[in-house]
C-alpha positions as CSV (number, residue, x, y, z in Angstrom):
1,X,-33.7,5.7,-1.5
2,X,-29.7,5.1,-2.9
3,X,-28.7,1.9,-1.9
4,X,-25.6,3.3,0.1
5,X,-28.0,5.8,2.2
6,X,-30.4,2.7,2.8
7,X,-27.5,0.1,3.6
8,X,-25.9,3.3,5.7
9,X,-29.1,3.5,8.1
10,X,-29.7,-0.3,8.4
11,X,-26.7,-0.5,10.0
12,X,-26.9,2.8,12.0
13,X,-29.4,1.0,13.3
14,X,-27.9,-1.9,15.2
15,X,-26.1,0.3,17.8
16,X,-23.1,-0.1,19.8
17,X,-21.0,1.8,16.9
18,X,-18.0,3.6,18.3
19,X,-17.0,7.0,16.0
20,X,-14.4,4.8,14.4
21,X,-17.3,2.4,13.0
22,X,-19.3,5.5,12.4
23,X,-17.1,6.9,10.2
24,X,-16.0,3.8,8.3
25,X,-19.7,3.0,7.3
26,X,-20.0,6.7,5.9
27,X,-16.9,6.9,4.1
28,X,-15.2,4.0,3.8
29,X,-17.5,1.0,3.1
30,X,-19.2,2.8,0.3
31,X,-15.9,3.0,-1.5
32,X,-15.3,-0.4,-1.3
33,X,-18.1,-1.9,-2.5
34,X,-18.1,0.7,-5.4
35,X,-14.6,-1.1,-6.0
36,X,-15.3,-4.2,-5.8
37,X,-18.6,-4.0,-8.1
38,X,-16.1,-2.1,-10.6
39,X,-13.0,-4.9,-10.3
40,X,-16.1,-7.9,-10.4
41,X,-17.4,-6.4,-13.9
42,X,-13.9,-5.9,-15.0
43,X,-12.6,-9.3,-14.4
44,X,-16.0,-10.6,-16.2
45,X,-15.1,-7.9,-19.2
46,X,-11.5,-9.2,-19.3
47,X,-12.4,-12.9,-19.2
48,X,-10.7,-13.8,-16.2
49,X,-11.7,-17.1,-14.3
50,X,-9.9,-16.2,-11.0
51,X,-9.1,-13.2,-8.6
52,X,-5.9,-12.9,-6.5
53,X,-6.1,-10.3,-3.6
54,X,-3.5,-9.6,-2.1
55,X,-2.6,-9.5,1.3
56,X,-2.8,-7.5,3.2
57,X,-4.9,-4.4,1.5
58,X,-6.9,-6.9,-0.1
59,X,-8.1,-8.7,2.7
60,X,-11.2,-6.7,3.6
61,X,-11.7,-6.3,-0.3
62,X,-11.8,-9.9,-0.6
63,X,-14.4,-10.6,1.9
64,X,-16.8,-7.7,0.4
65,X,-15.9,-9.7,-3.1
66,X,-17.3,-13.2,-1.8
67,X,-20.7,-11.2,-0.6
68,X,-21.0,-9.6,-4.0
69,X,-19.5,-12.4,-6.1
70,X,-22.5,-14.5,-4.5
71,X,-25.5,-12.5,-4.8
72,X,-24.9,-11.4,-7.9
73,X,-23.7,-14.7,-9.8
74,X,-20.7,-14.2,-11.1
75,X,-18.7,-16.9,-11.8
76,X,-15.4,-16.4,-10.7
77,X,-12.7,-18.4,-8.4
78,X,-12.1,-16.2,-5.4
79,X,-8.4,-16.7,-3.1
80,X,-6.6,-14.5,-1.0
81,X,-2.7,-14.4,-1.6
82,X,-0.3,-13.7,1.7
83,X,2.2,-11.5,-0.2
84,X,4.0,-8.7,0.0
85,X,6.4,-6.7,-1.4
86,X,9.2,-7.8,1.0
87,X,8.0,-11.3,0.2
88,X,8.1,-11.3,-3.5
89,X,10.9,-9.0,-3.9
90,X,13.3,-10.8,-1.9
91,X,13.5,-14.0,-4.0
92,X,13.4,-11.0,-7.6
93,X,16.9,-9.4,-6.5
94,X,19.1,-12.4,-7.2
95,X,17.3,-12.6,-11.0
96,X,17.5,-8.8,-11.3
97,X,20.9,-8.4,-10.3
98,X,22.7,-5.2,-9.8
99,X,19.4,-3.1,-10.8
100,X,18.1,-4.1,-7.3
101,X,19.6,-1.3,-5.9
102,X,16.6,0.9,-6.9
103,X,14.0,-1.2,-4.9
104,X,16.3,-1.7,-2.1
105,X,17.6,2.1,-2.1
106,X,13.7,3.7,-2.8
107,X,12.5,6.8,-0.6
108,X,10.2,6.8,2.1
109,X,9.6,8.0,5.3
110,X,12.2,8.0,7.7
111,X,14.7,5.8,6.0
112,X,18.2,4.8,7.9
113,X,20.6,3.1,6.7
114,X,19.4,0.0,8.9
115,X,16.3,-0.1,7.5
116,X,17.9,-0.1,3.8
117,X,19.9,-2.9,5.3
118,X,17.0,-5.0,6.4
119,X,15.3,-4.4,3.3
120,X,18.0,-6.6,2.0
121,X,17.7,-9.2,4.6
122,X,21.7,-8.3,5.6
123,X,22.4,-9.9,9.4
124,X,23.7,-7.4,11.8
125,X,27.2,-8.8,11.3
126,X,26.7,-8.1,7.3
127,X,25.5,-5.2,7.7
128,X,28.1,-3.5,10.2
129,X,30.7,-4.6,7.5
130,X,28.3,-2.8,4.9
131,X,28.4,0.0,7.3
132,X,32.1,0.0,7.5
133,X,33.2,0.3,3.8
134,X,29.9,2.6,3.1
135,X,31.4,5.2,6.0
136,X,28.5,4.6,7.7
137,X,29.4,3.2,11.0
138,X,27.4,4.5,13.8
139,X,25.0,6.7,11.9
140,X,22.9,3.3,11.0
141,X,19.8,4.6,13.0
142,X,19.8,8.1,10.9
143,X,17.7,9.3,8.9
144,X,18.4,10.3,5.7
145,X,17.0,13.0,3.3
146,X,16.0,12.2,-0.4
147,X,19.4,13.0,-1.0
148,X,21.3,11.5,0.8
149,X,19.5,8.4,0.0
150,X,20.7,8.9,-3.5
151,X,23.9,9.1,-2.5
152,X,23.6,5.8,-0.2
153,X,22.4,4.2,-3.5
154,X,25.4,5.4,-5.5
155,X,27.7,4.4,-2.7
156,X,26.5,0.9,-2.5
157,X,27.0,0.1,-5.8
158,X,30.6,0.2,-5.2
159,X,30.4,-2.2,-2.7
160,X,30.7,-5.8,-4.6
161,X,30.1,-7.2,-1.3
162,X,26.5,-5.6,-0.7
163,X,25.6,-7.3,-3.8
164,X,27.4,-10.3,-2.7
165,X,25.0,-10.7,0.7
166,X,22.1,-9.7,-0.9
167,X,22.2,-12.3,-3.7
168,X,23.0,-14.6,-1.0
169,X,20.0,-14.2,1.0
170,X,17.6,-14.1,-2.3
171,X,18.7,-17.5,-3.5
172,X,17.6,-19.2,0.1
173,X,14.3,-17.8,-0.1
174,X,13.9,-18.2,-4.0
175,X,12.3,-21.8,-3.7
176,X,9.9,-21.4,-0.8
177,X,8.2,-18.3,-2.9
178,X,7.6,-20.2,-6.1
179,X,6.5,-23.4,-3.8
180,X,3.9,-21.0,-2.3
181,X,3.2,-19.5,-5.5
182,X,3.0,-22.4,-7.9
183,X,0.7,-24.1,-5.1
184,X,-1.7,-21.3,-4.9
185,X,-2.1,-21.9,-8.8
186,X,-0.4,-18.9,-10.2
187,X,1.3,-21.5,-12.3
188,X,-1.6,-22.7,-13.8
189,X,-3.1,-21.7,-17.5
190,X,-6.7,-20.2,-16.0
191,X,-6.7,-16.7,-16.5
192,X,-6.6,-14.2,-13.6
193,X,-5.7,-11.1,-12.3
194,X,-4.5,-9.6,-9.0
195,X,-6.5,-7.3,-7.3
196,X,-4.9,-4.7,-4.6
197,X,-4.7,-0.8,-3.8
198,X,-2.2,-0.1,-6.0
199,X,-0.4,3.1,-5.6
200,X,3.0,2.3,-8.2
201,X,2.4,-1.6,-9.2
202,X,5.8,-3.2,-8.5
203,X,4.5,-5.9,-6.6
204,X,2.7,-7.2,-9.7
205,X,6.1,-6.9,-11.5
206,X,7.8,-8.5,-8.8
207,X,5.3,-11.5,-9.6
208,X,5.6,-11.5,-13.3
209,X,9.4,-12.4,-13.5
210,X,8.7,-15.2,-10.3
211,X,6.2,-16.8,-12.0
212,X,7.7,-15.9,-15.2
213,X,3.9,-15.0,-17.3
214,X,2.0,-12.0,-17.4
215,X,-0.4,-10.9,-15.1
216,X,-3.0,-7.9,-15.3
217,X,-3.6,-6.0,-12.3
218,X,-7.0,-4.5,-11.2
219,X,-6.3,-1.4,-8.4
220,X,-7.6,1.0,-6.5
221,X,-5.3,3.6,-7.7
222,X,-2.2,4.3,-9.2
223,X,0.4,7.1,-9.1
224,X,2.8,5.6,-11.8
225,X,3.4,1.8,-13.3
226,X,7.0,0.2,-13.4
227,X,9.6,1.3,-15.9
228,X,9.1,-0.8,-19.0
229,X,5.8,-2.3,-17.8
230,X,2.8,-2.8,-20.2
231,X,-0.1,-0.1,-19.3
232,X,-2.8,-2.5,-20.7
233,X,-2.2,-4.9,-17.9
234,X,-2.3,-1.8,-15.2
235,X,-6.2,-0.5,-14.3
236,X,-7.1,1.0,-12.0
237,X,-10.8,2.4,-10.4
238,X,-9.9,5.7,-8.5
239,X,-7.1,7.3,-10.4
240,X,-4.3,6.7,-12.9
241,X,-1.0,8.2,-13.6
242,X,-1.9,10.3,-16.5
243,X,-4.8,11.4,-15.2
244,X,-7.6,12.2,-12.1
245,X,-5.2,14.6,-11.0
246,X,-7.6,16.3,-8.4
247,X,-8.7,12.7,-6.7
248,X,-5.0,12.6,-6.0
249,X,-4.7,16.0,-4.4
250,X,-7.3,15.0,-2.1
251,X,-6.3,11.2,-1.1
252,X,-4.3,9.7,1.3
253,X,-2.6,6.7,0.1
254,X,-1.3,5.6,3.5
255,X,-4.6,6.4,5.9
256,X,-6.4,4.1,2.8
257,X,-3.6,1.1,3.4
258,X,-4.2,1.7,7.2
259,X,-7.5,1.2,7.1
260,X,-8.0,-1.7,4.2
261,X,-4.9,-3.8,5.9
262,X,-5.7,-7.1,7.6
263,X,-5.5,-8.7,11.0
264,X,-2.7,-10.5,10.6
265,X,1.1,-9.5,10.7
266,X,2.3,-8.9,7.6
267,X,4.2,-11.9,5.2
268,X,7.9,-11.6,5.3
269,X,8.7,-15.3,3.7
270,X,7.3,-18.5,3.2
271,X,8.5,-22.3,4.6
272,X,8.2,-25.5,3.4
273,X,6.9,-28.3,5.7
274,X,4.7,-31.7,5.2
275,X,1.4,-32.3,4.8
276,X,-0.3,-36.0,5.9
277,X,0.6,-37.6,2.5
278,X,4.5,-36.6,2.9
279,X,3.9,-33.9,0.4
280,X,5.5,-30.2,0.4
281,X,3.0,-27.6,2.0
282,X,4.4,-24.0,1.8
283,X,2.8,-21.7,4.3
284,X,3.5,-18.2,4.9
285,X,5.5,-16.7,7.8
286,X,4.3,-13.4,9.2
287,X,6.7,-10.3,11.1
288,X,5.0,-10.3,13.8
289,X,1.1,-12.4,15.4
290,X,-0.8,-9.4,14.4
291,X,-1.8,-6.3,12.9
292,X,-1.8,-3.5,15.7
293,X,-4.9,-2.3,14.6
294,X,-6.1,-5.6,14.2
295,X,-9.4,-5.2,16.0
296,X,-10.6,-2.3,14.4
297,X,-10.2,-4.2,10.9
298,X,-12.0,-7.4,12.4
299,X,-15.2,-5.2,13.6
300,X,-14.4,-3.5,9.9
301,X,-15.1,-6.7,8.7
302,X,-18.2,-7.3,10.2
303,X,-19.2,-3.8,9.5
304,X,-18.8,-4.0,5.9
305,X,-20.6,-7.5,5.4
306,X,-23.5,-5.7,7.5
307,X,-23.1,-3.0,4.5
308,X,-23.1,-5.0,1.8
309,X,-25.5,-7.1,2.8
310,X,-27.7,-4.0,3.4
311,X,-26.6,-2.8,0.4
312,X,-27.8,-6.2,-1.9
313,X,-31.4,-5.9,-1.3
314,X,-32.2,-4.2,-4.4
315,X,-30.1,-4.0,-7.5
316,X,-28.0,-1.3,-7.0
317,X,-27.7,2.4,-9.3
318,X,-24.1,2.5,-10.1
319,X,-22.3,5.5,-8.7
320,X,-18.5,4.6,-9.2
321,X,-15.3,6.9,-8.5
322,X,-17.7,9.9,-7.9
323,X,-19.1,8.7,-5.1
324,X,-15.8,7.6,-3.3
325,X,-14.3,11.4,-4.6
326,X,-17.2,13.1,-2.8
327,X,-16.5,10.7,0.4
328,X,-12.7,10.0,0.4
329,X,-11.6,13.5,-1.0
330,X,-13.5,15.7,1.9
331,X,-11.8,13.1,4.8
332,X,-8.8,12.7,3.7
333,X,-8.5,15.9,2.1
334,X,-10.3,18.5,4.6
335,X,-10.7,16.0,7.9
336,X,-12.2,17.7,11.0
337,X,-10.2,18.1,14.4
338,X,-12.2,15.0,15.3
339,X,-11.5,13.3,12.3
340,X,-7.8,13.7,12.1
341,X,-7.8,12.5,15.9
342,X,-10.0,9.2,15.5
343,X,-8.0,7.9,11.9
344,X,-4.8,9.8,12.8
345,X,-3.9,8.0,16.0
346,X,-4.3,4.6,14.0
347,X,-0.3,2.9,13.7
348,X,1.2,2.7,9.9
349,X,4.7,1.9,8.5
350,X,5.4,2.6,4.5
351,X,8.3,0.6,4.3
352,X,8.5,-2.5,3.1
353,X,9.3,-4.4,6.2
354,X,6.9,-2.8,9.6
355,X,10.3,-2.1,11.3
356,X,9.3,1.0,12.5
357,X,5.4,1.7,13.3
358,X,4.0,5.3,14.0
359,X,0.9,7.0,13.7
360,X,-0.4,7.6,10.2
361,X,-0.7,11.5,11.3
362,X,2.9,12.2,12.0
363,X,3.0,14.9,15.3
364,X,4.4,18.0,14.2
365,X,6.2,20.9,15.4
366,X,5.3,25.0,14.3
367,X,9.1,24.7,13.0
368,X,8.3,21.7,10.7
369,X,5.3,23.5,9.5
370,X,7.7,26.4,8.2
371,X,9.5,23.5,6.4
372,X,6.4,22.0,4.6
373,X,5.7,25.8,2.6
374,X,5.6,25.9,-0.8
375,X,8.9,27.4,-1.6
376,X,10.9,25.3,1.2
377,X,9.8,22.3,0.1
378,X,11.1,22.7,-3.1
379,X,14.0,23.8,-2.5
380,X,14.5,21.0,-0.2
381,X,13.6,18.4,-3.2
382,X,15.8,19.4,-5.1
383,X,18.8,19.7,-2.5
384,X,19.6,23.3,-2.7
385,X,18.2,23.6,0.6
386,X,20.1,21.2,3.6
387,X,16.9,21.0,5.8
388,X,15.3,18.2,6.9
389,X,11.3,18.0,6.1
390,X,10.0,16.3,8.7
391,X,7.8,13.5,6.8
392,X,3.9,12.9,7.9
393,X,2.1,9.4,6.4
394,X,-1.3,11.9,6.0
395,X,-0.1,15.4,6.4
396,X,-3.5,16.9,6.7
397,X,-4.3,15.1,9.1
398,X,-1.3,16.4,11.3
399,X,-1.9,19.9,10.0
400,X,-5.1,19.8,11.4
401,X,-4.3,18.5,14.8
402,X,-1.4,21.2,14.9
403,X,-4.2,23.7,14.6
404,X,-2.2,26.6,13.6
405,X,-3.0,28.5,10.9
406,X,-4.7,24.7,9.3
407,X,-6.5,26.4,6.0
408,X,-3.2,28.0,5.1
409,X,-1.3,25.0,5.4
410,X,-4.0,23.1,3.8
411,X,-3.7,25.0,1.0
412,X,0.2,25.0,1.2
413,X,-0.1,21.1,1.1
414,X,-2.6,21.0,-1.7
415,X,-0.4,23.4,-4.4
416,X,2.4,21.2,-3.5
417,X,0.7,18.0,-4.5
418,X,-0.7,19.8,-7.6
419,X,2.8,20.7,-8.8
420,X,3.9,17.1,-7.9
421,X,1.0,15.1,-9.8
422,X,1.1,17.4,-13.0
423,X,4.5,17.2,-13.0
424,X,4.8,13.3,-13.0
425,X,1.3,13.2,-15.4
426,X,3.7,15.1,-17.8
427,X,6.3,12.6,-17.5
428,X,4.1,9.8,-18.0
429,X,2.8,10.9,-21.1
């Protein structure tokens, strides 16, 4: 028997399982140990001595690594790194200068002008002033099309003021990072890599110029690298930008974050206190005590060392990317009714900061339908068209619940994303 239908059953076994659980053991526990088997081998390939994952999408990762690691006898240094982007890009923006703008001023979903605001760690004070000489005074809670986001960006960099705050803010929290960072041993000469989902890779970047050496990153996926960046440091198991075109079509980069995040609240800044011997101790600080859907990742937890330990009893037939396209591509891609209800409802913020939580399957209207065919879409992208497109975190999944007309859209969304990866594999190459 496969070692993922044998470690599957063992665990169907033990009862209690709610259709949550269920569904994480068929889809989503197989793909992570494929993974982490993949990133263990590579780091053994590459001659690395330590893995860094990275909170908080490497926390469940990192827990299936120590199982594995073990059994297996690799010898490799383990940690887990309470970063984020926030974290790490806030102290950058005072060494980058003026070219912050295009991390502070990036798209998303839902952005207002408050949120690009907080990105930058502006008081409320600050940023009413901001607001003032951007002509944005009382539309700070609106949100703004790709558009007009540009146009925010363009705006701003007028404003020597913005800059002025911003650079403010990044110098105060410059020496906490590199305290937590140079104690954690990314500093040191050993040679490691990060490991994380991955998606674009700016948080590796982010960590380059801190720690000022290079780093190679070991993902999940990735849509694109960082302007300038050097490929060879950027792999990646699922899908990279040139390439995999199809596994794209059929993911869903945010349910994937939703469901490999960790308990905790996510890491907005470090501070510096004492330990017993007087010395600096640099602990993370968190936005809020936890994750939302903290429980559901702790009995994730559980479920996947149940899994893997399953999974261990007999050396293993390697099955790779394949197997998590067969699994991943049909949930995320096709989900049931019942699927899109049990991983749709689940709370999810892309930004940067979790300012604004909502569920990863957006609830539509028929009228935002219209806006998400083919030929809208478009012309909405490229601002011919004023319309806003409502924006979902997994649109198949609110398709799906919608229930109208849900192959047709389906299909709508599926072109589009076809159009979208070819055009940015073109670009890449």
């Amino acid at each position: 028997m496969p070692p993922h239908k044998r470690a599957l059953q063992e665990c169907l076994k033990d009862g209690g399982l709610n259709t949550y659980d269920q569904i994480f053991l068929h889809v989503f526990a197989p793909a992570a140990v494929e993974f982490i088997m993949w990133v263990l081998d590579q780091a053994v390939k590459d001659k690395k001595k330590r893995l860094y994952f990275l909170a908080r999408d490497g926390y469940l990762m990192y827990h299936t690594a120590q199982k594995l690691s073990a059994e297996y006898g690799y010898d490799l240094d383990l940690r887990y790194l309470k970063v984020s982007r926030y974290s790490m890009r806030m102290p950058q923006y005072a060494q980058m200068g003026s070219g912050c703008i295009d991390l502070i001023c990036s798209d998303g979903i839902d952005i207002t002008f408050e949120k690009i605001m907080k990105r930058a760690a502006l008081t409320e004070e600050e940023a009413c002033k901001i607001a003032e000489l951007a002509g944005f005074s009382g539309k700070e809670k609106q949100i703004l099309s790709s558009r007009q986001i540009v146009q925010l960006k363009k705006t701003l960099q007028r404003i020597p003021l913005f800059f002025t705050y911003v650079f403010l803010h990044s110098r105060k929290c410059y020496e906490t990072a590199i305290g937590y960072l140079k104690q954690e041993g990314l500093m040191e000469s050993v040679p490691y890599a990060i490991v994380d989902s991955g998606w674009i890779g700016t948080l590796q970047q982010s960590m380059e110029q801190l720690v000022k050496r290079p780093i190679d990153g070991y993902y999940f996926g990735l849509y694109e690298i960082p302007r300038n960046a050097d490929e060879l440091r950027y792999k990646a198991f699922y899908f990279m930008p040139k390439t995999n075109i199809r596994r794209k079509v059929f993911f869903s980069n945010c349910l994937f974050e939703t469901v490999f995040s960790a308990p905790e609240g996510m890491t907005v800044g470090y501070r510096c206190s004492r330990d017993t011997q007087n010395k600096p101790c640099f602990e993370p600080m968190e936005s809020r005590p936890s994750n939302p859907n903290g429980r559901r990742i702790l009995r994730s937890r559980n479920l996947l060392m149940k899994y893997a330990a399953s999974y261990l009893k007999e050396k293993p037939v390697e099955a790779g990317p394949k197997l998590a396209e067969k699994l991943c591509g049909l949930l995320m891609g096709e989900p049931s009714l019942f699927e899109a209800g049990v991983f749709g409802s689940q709370l999810f913020c892309d930004d940067v900061l979790e300012f604004h939580m909502q569920p990863v399957a957006a609830k539509i209207t028929a009228e935002d339908l219209k806006h998400w065919k083919i030929g809208c879409r478009l012309l909405i992208k490229s601002g011919i068209c004023s319309r806003e497109l409502r924006k979902s975190a997994w649109p198949e999944a609110s398709i799906t619940l919608l229930g109208r007309s849900v192959k047709k859209y389906l299909l709508q969304e599926r072109i589009y994303k076809y159009l979208i990866y070819f055009r940015k594999a073109f670009k890449a190459r």
